[in-house]
MDAnalysis code that builds the backbone (N, CA, C; Angstrom):
import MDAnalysis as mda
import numpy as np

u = mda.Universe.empty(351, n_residues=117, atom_resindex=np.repeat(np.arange(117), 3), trajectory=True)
u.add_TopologyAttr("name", ["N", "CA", "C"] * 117)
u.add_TopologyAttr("resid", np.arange(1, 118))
u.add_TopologyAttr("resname", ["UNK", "UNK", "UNK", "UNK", "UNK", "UNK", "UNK", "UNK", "UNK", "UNK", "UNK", "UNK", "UNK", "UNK", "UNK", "UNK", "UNK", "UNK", "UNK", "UNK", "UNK", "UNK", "UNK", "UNK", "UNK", "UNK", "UNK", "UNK", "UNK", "UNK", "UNK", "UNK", "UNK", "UNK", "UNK", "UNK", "UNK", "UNK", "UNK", "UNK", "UNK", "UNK", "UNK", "UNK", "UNK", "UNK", "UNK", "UNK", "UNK", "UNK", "UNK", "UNK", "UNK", "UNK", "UNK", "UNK", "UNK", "UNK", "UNK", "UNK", "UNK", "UNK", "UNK", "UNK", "UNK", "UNK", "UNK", "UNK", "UNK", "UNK", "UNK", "UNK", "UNK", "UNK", "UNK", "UNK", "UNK", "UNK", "UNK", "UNK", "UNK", "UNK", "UNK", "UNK", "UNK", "UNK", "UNK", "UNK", "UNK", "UNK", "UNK", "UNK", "UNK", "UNK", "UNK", "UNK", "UNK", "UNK", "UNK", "UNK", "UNK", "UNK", "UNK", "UNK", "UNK", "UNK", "UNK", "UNK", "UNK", "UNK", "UNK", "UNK", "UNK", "UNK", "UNK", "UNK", "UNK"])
u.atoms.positions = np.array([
    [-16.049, -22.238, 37.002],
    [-15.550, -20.891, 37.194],
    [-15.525, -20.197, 35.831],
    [-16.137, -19.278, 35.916],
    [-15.850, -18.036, 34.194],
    [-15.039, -17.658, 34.661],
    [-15.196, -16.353, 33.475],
    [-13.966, -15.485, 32.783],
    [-14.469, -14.530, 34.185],
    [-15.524, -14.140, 34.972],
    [-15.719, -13.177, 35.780],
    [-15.314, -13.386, 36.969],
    [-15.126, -14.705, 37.460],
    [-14.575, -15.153, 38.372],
    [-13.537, -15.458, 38.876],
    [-12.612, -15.877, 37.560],
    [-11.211, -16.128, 37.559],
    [-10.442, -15.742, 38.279],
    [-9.563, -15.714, 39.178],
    [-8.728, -14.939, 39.875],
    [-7.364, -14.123, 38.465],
    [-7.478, -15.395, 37.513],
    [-6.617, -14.607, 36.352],
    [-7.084, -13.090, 36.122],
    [-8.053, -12.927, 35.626],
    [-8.854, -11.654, 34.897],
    [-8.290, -10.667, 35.516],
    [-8.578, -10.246, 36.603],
    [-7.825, -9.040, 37.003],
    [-6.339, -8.350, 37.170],
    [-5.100, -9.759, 37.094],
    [-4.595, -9.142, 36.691],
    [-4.314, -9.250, 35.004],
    [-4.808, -10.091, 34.262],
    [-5.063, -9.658, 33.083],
    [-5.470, -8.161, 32.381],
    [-6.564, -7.533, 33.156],
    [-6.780, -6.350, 32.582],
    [-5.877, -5.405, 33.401],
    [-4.935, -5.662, 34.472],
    [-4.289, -4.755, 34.896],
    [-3.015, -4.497, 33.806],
    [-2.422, -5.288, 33.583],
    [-1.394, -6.043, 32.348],
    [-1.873, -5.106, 30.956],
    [-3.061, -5.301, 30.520],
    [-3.554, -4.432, 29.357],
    [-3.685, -3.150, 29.944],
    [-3.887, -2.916, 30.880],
    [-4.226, -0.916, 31.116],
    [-2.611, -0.602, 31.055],
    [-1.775, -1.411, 32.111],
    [-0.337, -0.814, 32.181],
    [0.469, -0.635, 30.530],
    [-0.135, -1.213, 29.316],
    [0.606, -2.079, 28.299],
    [-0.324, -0.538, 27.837],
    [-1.537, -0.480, 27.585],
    [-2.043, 0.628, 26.919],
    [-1.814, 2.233, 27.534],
    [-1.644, 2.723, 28.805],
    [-0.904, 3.221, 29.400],
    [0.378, 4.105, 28.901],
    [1.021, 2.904, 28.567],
    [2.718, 2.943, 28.545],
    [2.804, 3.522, 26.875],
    [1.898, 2.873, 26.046],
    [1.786, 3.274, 24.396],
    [1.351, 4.549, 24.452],
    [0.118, 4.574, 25.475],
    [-0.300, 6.420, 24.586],
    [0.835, 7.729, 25.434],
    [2.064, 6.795, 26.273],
    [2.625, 7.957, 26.757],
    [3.646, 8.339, 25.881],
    [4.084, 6.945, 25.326],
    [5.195, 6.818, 23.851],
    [4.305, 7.451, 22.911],
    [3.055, 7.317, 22.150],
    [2.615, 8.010, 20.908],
    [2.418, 9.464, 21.214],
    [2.267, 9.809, 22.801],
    [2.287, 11.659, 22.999],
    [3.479, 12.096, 22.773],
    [4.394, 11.116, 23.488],
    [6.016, 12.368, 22.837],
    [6.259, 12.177, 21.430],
    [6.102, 10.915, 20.656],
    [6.058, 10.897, 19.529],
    [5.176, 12.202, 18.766],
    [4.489, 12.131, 18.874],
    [3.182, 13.173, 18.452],
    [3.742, 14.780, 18.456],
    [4.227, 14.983, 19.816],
    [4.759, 16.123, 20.063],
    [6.093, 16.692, 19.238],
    [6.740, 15.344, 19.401],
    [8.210, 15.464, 18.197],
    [8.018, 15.609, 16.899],
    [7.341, 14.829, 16.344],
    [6.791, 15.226, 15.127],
    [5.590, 16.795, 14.555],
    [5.313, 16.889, 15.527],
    [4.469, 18.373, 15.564],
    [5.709, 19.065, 15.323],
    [6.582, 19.415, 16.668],
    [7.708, 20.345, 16.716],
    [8.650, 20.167, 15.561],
    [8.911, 19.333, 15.054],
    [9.602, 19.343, 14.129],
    [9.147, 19.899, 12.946],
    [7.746, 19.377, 12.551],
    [7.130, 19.705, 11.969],
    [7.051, 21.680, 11.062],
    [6.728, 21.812, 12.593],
    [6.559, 23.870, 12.873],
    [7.853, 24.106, 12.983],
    [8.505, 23.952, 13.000],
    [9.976, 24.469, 13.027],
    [10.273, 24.641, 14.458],
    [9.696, 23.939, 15.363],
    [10.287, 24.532, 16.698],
    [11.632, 24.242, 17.233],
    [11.830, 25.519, 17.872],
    [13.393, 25.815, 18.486],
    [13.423, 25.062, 19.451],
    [15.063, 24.058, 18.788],
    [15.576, 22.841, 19.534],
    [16.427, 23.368, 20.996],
    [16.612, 24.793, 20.950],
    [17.007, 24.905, 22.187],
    [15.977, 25.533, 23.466],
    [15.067, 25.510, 22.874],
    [14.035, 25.619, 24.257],
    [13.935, 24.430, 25.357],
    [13.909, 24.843, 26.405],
    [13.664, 23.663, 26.999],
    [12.773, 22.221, 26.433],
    [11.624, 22.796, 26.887],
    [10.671, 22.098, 26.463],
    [10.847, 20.833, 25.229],
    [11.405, 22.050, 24.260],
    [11.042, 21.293, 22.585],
    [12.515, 20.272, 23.084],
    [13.351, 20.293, 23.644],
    [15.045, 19.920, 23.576],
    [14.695, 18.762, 24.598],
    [13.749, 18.665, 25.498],
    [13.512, 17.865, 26.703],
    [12.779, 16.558, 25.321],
    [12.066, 17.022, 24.524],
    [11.107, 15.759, 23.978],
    [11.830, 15.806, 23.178],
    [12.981, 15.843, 22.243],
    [13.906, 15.516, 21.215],
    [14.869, 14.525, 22.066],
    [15.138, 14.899, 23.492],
    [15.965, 14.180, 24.252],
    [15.744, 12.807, 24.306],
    [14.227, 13.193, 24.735],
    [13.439, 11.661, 25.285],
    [12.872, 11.076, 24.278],
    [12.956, 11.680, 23.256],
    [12.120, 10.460, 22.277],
    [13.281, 10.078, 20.959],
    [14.724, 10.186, 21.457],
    [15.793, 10.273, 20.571],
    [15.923, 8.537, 20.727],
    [15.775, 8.104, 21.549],
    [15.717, 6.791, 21.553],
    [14.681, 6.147, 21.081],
    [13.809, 6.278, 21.090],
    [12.614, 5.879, 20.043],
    [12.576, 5.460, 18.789],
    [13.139, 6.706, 18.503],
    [13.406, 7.075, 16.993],
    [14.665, 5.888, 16.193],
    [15.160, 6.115, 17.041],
    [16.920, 6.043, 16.565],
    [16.322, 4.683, 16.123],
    [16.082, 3.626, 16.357],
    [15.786, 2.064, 15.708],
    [14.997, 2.455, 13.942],
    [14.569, 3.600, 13.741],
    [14.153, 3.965, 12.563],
    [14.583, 4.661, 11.929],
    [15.977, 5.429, 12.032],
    [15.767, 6.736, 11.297],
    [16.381, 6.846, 10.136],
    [17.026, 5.646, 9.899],
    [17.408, 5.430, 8.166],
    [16.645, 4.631, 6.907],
    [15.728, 4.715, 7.861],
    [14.388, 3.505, 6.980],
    [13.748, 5.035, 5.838],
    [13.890, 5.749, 6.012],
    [13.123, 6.961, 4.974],
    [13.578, 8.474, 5.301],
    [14.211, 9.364, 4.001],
    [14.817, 10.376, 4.007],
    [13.791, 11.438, 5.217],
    [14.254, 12.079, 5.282],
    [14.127, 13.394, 5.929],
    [13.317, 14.328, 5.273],
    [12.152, 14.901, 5.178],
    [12.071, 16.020, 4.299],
    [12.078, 17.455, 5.026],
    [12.797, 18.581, 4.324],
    [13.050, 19.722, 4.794],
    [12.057, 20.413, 4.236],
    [11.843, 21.748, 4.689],
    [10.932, 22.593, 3.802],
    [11.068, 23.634, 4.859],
    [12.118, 24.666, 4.155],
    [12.143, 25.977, 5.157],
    [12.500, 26.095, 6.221],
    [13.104, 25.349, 6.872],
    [13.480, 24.666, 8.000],
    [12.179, 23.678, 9.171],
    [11.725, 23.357, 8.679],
    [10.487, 22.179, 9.163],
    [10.861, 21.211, 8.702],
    [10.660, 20.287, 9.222],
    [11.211, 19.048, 8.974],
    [10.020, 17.503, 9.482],
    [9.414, 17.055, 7.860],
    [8.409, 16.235, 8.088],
    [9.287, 14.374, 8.480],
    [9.166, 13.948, 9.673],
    [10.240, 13.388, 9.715],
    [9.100, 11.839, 9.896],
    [9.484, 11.482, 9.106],
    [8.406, 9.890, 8.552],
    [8.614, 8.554, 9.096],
    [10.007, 8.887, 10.006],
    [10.550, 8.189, 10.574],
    [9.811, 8.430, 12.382],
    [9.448, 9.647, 12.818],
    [8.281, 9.573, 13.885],
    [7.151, 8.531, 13.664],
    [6.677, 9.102, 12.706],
    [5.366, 8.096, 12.411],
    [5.638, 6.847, 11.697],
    [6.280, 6.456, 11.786],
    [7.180, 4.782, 11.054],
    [6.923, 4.420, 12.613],
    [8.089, 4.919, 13.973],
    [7.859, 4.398, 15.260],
    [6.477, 4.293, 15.431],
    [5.619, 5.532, 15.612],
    [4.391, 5.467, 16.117],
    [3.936, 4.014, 15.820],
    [3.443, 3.659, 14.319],
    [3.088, 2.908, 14.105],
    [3.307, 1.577, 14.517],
    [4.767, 1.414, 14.637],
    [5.145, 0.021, 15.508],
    [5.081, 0.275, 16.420],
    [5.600, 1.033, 17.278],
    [5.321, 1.024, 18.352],
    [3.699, 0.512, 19.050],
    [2.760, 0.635, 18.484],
    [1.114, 0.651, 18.305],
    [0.756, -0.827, 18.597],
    [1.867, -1.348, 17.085],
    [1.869, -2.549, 16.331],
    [2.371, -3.825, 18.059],
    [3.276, -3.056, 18.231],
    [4.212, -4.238, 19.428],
    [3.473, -4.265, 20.739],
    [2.174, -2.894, 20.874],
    [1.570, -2.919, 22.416],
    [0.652, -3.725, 21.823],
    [-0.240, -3.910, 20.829],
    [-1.248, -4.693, 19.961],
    [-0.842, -6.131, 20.305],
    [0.036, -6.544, 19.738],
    [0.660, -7.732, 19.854],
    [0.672, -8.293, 21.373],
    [0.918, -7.557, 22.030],
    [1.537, -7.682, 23.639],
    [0.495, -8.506, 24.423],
    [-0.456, -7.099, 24.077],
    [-2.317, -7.139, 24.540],
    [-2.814, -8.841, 24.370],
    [-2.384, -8.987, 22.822],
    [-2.966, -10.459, 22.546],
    [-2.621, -11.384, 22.922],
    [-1.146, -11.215, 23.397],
    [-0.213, -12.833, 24.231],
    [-0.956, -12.778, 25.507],
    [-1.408, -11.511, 25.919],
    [-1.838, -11.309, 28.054],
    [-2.690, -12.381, 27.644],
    [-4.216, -11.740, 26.352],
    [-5.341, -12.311, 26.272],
    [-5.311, -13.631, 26.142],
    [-3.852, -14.366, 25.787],
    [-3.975, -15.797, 25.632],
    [-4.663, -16.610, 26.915],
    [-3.897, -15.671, 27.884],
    [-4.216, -16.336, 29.373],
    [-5.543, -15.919, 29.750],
    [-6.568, -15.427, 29.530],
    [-7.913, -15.127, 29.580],
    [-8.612, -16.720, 29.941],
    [-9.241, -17.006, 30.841],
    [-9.457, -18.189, 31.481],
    [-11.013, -18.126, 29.939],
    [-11.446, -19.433, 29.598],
    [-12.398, -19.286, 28.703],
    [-13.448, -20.719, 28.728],
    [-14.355, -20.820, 28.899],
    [-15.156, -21.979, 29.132],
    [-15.187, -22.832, 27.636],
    [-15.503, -24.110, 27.835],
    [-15.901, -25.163, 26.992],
    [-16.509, -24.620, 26.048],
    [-17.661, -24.258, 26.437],
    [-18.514, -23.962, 25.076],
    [-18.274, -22.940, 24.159],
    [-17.619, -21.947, 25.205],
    [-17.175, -20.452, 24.427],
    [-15.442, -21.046, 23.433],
    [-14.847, -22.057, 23.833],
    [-14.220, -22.333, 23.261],
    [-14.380, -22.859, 21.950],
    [-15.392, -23.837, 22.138],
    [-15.799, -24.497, 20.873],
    [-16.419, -23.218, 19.260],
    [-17.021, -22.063, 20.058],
    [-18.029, -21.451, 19.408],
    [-16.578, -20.920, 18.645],
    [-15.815, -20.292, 19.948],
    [-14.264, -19.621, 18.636],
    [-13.406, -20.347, 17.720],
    [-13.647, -21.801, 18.136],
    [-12.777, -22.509, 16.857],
    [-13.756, -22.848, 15.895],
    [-14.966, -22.662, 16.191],
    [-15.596, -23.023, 14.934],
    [-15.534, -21.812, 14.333],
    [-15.534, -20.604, 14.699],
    [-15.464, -19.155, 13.602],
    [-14.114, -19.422, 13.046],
    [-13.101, -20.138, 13.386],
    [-11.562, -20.091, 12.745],
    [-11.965, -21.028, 11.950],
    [-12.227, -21.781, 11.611],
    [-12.415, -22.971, 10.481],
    [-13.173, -22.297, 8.985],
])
């Protein structure tokens, strides 16, 4: 039996779409928070106050790791893109534990431990 046959594989790549999925919906509000903050946008608009809401938890595990910078009232906040980045970092990681379970033949095994040596 291969990797095409496996009954594993499929939900393996279901596991990676839901895992990649779930990151680019976290790096859009991220993205967006850091834009808005960025431009100075008004925290009491809906909109801008709805993604400060929802991505206040995100954040919060970072936000004393690096000052704040102001400028005119914009605010480049380094601590968005500190999350982004782990955040990235922990679906990356995730991806590679699913791939452990990736069913893999004899020979294709041998060929990858010989590239690790």
């Amino acid at each position: 039996m291969d990797a095409y046959t496996s009954p594993s594989t499929r939900p393996l790549y279901r596991g990676t779409q839901v895992v990649w999925y779930l990151l680019g919906l976290v790096e859009v509000l991220l993205a967006f928070r850091f834009v808005m903050k960025l431009l100075g946008a008004n925290p009491v608009a809906p909109f801008t106050n709805f993604i400060y809401r929802a991505t206040d938890f995100l954040v919060a595990p970072f936000v004393s790791v690096f000052r704040i910078a102001y400028t005119q009232g914009n605010v480049f906040e380094w601590t968005t893109l500190l999350a982004m980045l782990v955040y990235w970092i922990i679906a990356w990681g995730i991806i590679r534990l699913l791939l452990i379970g990736k069913p893999v033949s004899t020979p294709e095994a041998a060929v990858k431990l010989d590239k690790l040596e």
